[in-house]
MDTraj code that builds the backbone (N, CA, C; nanometers):
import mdtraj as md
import numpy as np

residues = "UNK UNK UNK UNK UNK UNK UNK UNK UNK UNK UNK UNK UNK UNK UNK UNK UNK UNK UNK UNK UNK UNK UNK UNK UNK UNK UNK UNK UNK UNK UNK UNK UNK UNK UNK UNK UNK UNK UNK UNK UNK UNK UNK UNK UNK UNK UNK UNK UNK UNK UNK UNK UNK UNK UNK UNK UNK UNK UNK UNK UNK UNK UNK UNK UNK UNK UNK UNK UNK UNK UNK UNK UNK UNK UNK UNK UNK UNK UNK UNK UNK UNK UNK UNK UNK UNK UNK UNK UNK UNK UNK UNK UNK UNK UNK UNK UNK UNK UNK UNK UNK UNK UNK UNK UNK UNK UNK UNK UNK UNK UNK UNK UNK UNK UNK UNK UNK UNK UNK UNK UNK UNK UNK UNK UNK UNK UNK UNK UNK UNK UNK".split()
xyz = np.array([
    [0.0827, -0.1193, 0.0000],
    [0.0000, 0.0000, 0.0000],
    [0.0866, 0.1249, 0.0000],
    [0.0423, 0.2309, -0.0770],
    [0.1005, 0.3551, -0.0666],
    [0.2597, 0.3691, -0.0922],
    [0.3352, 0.3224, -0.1548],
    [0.4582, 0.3515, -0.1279],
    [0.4766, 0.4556, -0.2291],
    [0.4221, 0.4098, -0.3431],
    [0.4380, 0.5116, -0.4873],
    [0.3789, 0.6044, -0.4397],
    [0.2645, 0.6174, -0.3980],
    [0.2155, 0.7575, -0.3257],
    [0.2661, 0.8445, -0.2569],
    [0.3308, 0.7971, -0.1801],
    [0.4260, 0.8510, -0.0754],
    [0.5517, 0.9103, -0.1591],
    [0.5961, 0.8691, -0.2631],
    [0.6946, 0.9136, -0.3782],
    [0.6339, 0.9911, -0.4244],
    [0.5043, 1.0459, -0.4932],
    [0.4452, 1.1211, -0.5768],
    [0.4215, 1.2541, -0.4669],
    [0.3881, 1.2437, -0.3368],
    [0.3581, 1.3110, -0.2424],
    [0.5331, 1.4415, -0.2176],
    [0.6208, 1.3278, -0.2691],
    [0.7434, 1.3824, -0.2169],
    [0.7829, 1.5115, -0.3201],
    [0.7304, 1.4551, -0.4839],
    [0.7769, 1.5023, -0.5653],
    [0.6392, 1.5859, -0.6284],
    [0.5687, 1.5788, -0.6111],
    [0.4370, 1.7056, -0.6566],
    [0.4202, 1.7948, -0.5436],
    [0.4541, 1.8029, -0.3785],
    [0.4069, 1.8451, -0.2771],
    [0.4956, 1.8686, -0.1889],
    [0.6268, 1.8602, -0.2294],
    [0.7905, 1.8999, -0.1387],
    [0.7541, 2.0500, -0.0754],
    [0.6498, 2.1617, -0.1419],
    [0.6546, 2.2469, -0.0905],
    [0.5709, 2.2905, 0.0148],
    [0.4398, 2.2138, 0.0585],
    [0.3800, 2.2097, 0.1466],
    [0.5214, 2.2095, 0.3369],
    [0.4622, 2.2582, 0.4265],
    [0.5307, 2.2469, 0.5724],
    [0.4294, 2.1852, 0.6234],
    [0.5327, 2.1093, 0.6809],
    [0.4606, 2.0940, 0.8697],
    [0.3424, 2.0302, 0.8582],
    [0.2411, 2.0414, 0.9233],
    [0.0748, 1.8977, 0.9541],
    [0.0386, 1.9067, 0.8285],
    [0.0199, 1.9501, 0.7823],
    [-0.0135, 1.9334, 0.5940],
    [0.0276, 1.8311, 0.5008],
    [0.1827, 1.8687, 0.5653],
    [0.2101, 1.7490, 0.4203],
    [0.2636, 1.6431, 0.4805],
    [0.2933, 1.6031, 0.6826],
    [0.3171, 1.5072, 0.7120],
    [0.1297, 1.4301, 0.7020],
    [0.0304, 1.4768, 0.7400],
    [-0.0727, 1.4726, 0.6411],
    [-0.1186, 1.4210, 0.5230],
    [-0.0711, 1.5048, 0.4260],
    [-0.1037, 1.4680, 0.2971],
    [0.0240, 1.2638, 0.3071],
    [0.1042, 1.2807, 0.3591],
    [0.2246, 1.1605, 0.3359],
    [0.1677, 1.0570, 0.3859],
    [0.0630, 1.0893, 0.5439],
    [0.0658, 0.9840, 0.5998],
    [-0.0951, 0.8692, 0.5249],
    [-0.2035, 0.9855, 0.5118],
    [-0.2936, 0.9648, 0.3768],
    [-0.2427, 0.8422, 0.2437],
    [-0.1242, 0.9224, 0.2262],
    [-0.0749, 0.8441, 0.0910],
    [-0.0609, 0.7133, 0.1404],
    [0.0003, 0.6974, 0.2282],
    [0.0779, 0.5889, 0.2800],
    [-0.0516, 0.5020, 0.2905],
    [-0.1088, 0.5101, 0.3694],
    [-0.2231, 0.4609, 0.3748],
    [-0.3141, 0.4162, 0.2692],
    [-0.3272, 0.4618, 0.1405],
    [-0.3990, 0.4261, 0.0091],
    [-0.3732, 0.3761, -0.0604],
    [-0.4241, 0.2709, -0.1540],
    [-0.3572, 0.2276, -0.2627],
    [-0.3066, 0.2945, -0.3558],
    [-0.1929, 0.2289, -0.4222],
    [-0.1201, 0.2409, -0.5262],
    [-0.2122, 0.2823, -0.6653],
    [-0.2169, 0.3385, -0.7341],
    [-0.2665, 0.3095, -0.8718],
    [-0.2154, 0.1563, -0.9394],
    [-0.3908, 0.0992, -0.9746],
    [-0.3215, -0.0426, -0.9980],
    [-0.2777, -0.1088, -0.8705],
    [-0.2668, -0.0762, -0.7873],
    [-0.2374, -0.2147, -0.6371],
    [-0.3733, -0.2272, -0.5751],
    [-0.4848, -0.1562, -0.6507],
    [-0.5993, -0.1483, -0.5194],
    [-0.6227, -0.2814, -0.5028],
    [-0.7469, -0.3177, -0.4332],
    [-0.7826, -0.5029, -0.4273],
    [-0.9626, -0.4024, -0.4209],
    [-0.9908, -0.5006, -0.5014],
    [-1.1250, -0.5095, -0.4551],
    [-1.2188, -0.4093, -0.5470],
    [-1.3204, -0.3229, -0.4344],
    [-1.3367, -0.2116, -0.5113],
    [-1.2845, -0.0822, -0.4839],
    [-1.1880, -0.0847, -0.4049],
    [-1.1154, 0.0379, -0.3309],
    [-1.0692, 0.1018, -0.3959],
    [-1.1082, 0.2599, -0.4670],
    [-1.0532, 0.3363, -0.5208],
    [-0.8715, 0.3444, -0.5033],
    [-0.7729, 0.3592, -0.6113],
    [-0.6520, 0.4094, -0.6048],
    [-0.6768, 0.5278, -0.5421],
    [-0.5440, 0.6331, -0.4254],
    [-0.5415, 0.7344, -0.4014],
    [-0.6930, 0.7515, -0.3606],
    [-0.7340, 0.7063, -0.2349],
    [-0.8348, 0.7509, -0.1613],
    [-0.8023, 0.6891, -0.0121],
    [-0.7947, 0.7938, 0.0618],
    [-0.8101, 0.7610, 0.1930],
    [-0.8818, 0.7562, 0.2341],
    [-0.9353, 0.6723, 0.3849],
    [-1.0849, 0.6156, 0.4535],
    [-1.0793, 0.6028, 0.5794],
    [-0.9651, 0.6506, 0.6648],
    [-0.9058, 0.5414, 0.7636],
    [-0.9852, 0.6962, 0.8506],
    [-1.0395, 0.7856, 0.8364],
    [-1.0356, 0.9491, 0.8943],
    [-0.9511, 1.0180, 1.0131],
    [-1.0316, 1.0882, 1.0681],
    [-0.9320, 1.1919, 1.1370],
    [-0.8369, 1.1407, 1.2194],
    [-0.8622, 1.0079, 1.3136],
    [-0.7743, 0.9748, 1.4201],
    [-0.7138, 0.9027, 1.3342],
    [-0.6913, 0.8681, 1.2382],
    [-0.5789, 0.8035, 1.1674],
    [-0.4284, 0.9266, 1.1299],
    [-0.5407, 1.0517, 1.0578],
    [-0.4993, 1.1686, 1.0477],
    [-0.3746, 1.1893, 1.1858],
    [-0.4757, 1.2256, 1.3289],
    [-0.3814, 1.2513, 1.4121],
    [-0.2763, 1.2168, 1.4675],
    [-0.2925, 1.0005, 1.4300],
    [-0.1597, 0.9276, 1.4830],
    [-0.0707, 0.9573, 1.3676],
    [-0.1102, 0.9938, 1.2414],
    [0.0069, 0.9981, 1.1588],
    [0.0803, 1.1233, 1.1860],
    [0.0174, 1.2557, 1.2152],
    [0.0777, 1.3355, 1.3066],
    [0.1778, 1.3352, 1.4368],
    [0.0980, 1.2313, 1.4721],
    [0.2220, 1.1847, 1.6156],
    [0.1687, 1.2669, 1.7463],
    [-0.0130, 1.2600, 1.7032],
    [-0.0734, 1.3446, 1.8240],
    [-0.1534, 1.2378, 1.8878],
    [-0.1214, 1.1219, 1.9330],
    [-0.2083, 0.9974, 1.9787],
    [-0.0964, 0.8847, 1.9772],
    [-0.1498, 0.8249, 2.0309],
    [-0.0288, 0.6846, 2.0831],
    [-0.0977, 0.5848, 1.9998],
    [-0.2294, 0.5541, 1.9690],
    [-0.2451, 0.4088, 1.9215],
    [-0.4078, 0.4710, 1.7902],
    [-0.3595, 0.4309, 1.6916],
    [-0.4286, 0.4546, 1.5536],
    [-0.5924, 0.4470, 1.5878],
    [-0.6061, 0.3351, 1.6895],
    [-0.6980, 0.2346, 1.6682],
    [-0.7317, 0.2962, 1.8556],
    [-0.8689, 0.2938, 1.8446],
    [-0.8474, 0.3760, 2.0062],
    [-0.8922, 0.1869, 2.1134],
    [-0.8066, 0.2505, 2.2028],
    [-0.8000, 0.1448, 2.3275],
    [-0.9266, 0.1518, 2.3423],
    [-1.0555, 0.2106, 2.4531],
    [-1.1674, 0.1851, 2.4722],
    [-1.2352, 0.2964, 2.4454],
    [-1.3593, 0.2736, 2.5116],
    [-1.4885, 0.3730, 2.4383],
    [-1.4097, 0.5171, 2.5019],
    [-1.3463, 0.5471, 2.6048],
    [-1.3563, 0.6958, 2.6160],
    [-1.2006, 0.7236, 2.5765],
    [-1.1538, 0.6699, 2.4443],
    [-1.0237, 0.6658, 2.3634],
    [-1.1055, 0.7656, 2.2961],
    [-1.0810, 0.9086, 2.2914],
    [-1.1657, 1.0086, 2.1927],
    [-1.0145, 1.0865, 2.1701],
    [-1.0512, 1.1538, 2.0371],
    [-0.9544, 1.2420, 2.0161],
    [-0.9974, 1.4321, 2.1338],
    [-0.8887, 1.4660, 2.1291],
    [-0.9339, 1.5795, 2.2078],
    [-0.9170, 1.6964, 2.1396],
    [-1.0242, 1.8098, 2.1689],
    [-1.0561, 1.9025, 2.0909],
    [-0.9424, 1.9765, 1.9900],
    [-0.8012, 2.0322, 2.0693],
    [-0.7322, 2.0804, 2.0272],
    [-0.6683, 1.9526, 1.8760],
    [-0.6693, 1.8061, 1.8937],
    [-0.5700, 1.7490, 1.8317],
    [-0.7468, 1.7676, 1.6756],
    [-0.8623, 1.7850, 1.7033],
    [-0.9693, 1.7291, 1.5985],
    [-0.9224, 1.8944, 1.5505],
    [-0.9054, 1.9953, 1.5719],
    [-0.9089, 2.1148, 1.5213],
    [-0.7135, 2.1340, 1.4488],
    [-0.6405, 2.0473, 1.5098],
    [-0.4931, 2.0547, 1.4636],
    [-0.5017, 1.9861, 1.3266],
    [-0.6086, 1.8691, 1.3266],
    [-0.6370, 1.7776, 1.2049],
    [-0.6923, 1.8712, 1.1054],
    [-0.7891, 1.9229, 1.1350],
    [-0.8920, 2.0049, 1.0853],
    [-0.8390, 2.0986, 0.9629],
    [-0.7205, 2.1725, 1.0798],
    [-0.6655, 2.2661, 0.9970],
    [-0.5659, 2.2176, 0.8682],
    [-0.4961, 2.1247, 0.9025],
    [-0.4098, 1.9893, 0.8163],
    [-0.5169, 2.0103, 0.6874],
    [-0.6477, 1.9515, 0.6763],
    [-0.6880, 1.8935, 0.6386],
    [-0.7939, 2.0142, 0.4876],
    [-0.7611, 2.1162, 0.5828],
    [-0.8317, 2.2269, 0.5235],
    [-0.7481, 2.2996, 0.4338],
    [-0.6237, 2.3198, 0.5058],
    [-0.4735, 2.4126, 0.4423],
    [-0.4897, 2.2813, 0.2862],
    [-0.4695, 2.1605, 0.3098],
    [-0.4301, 2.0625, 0.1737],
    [-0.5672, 2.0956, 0.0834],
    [-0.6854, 2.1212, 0.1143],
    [-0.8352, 2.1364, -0.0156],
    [-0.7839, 2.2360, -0.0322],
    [-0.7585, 2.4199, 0.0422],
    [-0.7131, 2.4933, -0.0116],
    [-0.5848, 2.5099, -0.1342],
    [-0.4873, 2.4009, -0.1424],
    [-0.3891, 2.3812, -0.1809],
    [-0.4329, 2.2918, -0.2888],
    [-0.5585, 2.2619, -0.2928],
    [-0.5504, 2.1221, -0.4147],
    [-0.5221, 1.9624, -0.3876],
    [-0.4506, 1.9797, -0.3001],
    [-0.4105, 1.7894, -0.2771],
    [-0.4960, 1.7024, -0.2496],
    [-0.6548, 1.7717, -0.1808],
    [-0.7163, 1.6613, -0.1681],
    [-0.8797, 1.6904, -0.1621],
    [-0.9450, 1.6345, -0.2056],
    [-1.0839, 1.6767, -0.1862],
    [-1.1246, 1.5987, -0.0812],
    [-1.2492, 1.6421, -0.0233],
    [-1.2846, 1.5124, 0.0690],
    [-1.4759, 1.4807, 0.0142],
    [-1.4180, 1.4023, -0.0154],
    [-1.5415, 1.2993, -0.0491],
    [-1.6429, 1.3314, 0.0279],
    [-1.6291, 1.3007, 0.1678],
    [-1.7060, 1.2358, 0.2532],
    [-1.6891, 1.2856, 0.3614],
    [-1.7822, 1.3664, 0.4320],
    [-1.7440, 1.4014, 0.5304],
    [-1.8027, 1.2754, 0.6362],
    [-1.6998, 1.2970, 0.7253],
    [-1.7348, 1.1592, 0.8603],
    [-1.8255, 1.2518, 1.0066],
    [-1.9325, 1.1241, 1.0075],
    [-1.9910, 1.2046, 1.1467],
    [-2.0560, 1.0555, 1.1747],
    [-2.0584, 1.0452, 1.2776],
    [-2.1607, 0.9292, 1.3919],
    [-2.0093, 0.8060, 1.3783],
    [-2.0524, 0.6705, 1.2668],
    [-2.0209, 0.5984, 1.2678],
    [-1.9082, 0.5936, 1.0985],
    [-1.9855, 0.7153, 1.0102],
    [-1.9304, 0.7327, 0.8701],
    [-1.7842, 0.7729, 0.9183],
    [-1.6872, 0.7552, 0.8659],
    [-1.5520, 0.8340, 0.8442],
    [-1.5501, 0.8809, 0.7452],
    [-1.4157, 1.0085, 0.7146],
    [-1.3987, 1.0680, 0.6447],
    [-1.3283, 0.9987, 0.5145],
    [-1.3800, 1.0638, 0.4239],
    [-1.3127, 0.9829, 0.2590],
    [-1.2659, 1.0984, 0.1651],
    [-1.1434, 1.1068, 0.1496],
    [-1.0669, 1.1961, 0.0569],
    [-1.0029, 1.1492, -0.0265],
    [-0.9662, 1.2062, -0.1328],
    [-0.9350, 1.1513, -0.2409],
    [-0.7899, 1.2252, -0.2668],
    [-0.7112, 1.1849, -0.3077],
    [-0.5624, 1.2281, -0.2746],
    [-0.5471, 1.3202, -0.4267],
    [-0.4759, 1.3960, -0.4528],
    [-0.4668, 1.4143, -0.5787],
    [-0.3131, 1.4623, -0.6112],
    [-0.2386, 1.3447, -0.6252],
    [-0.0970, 1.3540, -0.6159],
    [-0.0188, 1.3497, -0.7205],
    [-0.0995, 1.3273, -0.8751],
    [-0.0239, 1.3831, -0.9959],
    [-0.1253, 1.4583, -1.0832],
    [-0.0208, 1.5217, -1.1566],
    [-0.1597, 1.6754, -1.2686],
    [-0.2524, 1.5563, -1.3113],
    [-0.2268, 1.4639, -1.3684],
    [-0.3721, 1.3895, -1.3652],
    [-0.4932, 1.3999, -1.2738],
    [-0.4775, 1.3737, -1.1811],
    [-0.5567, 1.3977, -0.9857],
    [-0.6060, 1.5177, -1.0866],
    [-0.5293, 1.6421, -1.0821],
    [-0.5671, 1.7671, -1.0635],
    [-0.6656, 1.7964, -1.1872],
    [-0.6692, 1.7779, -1.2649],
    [-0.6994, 1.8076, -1.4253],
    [-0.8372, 1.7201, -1.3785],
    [-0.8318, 1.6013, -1.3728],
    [-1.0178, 1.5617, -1.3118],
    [-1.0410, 1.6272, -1.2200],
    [-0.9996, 1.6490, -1.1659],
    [-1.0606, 1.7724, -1.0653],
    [-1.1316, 1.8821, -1.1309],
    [-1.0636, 1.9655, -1.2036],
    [-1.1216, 2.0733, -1.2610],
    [-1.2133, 1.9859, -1.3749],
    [-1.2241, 1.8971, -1.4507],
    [-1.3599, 1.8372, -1.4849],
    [-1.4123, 1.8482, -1.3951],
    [-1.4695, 1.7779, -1.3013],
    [-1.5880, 1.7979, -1.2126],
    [-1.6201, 1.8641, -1.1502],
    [-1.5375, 1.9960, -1.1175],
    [-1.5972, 2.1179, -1.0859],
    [-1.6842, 2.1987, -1.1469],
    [-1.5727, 2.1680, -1.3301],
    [-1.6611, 2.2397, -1.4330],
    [-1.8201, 2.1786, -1.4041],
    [-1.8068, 2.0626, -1.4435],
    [-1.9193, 1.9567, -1.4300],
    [-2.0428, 2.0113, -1.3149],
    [-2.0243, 2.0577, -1.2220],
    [-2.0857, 2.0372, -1.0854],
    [-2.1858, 2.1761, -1.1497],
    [-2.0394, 2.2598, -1.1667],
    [-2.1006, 2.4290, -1.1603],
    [-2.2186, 2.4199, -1.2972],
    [-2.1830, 2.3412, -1.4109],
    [-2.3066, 2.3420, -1.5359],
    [-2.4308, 2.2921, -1.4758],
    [-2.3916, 2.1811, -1.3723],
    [-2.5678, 2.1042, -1.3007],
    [-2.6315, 2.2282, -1.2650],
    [-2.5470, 2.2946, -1.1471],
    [-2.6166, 2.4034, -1.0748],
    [-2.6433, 2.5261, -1.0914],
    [-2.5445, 2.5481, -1.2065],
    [-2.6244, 2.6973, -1.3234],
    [-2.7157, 2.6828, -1.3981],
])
top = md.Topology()
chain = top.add_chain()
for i, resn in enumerate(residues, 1):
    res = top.add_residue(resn, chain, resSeq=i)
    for name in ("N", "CA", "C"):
        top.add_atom(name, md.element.get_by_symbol(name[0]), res)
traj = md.Trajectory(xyz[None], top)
């Protein structure tokens, strides 16, 4: 999983700092390869959401929370937040899906001008539905 991603991350996104692009890296890492997916798992889409986000940050000890009152805490969901907001502003990633109750979050990585170029299709796309 993710290794080429994590290469494409290095070399389209070297200029991103700090929770962003350890962020955008740890995402990659996490997603399939183009061509390695299994199943029906989109290439370059992450699923794992925010507390995956924060251990890849290095703001939580265990990915996977120990028991029910294993919650992320306000400051680390708003440290993610901002990660997560600075990279849509920047292009690297849309998010699919926003996560609430039991849903997690689903973003879609966009780590070569390919990524980017469908992107602007379906924006175009979106804005013709709704004009």
């Amino acid at each position: 999983m993710g290794g080429r991603n994590v290469e494409l991350v290095h070399e389209r996104w070297r200029t991103l700092r700090g929770d962003p692009f350890r962020a955008l890296e740890w995402m990659a890492l996490k997603s399939w390869d183009e061509g390695k997916q299994r199943g029906g798992d989109p290439a370059r889409q992450f699923w794992a959401g925010y507390r995956s986000i924060a251990y890849g940050l290095g703001l939580i000890e265990h990915e996977d929370p120990v028991d029910e009152d294993d919650v992320l805490s306000h400051s680390h969901k708003e440290r993610v937040r901002r990660a997560v907001q600075k990279l849509e502003e920047k292009e690297a990633i849309t998010v699919v899906q926003k996560g609430r109750g039991r849903l997690r979050t689903v973003i879609d990585l966009h780590l070569e001008l390919a990524d980017v170029t469908h992107l602007a299709d379906v924006r175009a796309a979106r804005r013709e539905q709704s004009g």
